[in-house]
C-alpha positions in Angstrom: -11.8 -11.5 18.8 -13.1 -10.3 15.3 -9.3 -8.9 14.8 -8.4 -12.7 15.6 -10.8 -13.7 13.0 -9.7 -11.4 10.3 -6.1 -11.8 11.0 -6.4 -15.7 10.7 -8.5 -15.2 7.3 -6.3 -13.2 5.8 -3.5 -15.6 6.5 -5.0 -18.7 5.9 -7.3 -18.0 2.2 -4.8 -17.5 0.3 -3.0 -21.1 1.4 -5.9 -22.6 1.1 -6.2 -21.0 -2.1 -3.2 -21.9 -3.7 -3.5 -25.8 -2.1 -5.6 -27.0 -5.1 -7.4 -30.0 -2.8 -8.9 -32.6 -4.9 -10.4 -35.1 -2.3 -11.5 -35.3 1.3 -7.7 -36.6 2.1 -5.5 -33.7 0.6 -8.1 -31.1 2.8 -7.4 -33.1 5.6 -3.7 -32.9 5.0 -3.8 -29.5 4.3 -5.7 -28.5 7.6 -3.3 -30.7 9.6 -0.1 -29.7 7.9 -2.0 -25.8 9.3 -2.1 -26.6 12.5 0.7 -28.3 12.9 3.0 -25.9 11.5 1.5 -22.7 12.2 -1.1 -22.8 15.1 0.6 -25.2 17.4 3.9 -23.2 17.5 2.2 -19.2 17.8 -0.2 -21.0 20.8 2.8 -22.7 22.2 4.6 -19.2 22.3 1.8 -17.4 23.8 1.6 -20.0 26.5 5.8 -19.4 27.1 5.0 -15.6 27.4 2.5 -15.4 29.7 3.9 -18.5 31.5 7.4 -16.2 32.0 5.2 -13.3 32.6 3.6 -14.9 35.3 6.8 -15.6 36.8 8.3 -12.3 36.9 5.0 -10.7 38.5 5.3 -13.5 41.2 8.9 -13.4 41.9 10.2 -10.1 40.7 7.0 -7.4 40.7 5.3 -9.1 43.7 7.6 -9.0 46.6 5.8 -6.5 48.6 2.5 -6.7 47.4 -0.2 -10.0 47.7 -2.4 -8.7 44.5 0.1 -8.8 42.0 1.4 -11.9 43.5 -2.0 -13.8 43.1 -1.4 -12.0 39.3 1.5 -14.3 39.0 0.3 -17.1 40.2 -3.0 -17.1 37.6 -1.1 -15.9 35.0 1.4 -19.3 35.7 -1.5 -21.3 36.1 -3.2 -20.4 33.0 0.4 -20.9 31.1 0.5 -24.5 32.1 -2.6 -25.2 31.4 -2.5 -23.8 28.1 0.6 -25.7 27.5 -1.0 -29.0 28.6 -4.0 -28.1 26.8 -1.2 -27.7 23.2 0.5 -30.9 23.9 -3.2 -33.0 23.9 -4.1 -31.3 20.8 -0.8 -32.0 19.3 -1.1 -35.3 20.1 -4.3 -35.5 18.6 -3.5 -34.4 15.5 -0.3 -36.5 15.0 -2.7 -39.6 16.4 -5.3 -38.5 13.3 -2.4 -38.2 10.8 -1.0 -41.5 11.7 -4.7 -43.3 11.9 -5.3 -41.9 8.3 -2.0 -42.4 6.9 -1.7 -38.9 5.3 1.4 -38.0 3.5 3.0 -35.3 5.5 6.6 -35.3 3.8 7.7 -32.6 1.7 7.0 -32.9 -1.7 9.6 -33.5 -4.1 9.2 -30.9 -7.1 11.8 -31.4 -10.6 14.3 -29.3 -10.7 14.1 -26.1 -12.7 16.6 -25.0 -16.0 18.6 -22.9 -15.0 18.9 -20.1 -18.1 21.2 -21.0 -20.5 21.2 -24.8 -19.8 19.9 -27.3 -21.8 18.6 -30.9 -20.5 
């Protein structure tokens, strides 16, 4: 858990750093545009994995024995709900964006010289 942490500190300061938020809306937008573009998608993987995983100790590693099959099945169950549990929050957080109105298009930035050219 505390490599969690640290891992998701290091990753996330220096965005937040660099985001220059100005009012309550753009931190909002920022946190959103976060989860919805990196913590959605890693969790959804996770879920995928041990969903699959759970499959192949039902199927594949649990044809002769019961335990590993009861493995399988837990490990499927907690997939699913996992995914379920990714979709609500997703939905959520689109539902809050929309409700709010934030901006969450890419922003359009002027286009650089290139060396050499003049405008």
């Amino acid at each position: 858990m505390k490599l969690f942490a640290l891992l998701s500190v290091a990753l996330l300061v220096p965005l937040a750093a660099s985001a220059a938020v100005t009012d309550v809306y753009q931190l909002a937008d920022l946190i959103l545009t976060i989860i919805n573009n990196v913590l959605v998608p890693v969790v959804f993987a996770v879920a995928f994995i041990v969903f699959i995983w759970g499959v192949f100790r039902y199927f594949i590693a649990g044809k002769q024995d019961d335990e590993s099959r009861e493995q399988g099945k837990s490990l499927m169950l907690w997939g699913l709900i996992g995914f379920f549990l990714m979709v609500s929050v997703w939905g959520l957080v689109n539902i809050l964006t929309n409700t709010l109105d934030l901006n969450t298009s890419v922003p359009n930035f002027p286009d650089t010289p290139t060396p050499g050219s003049r405008r």
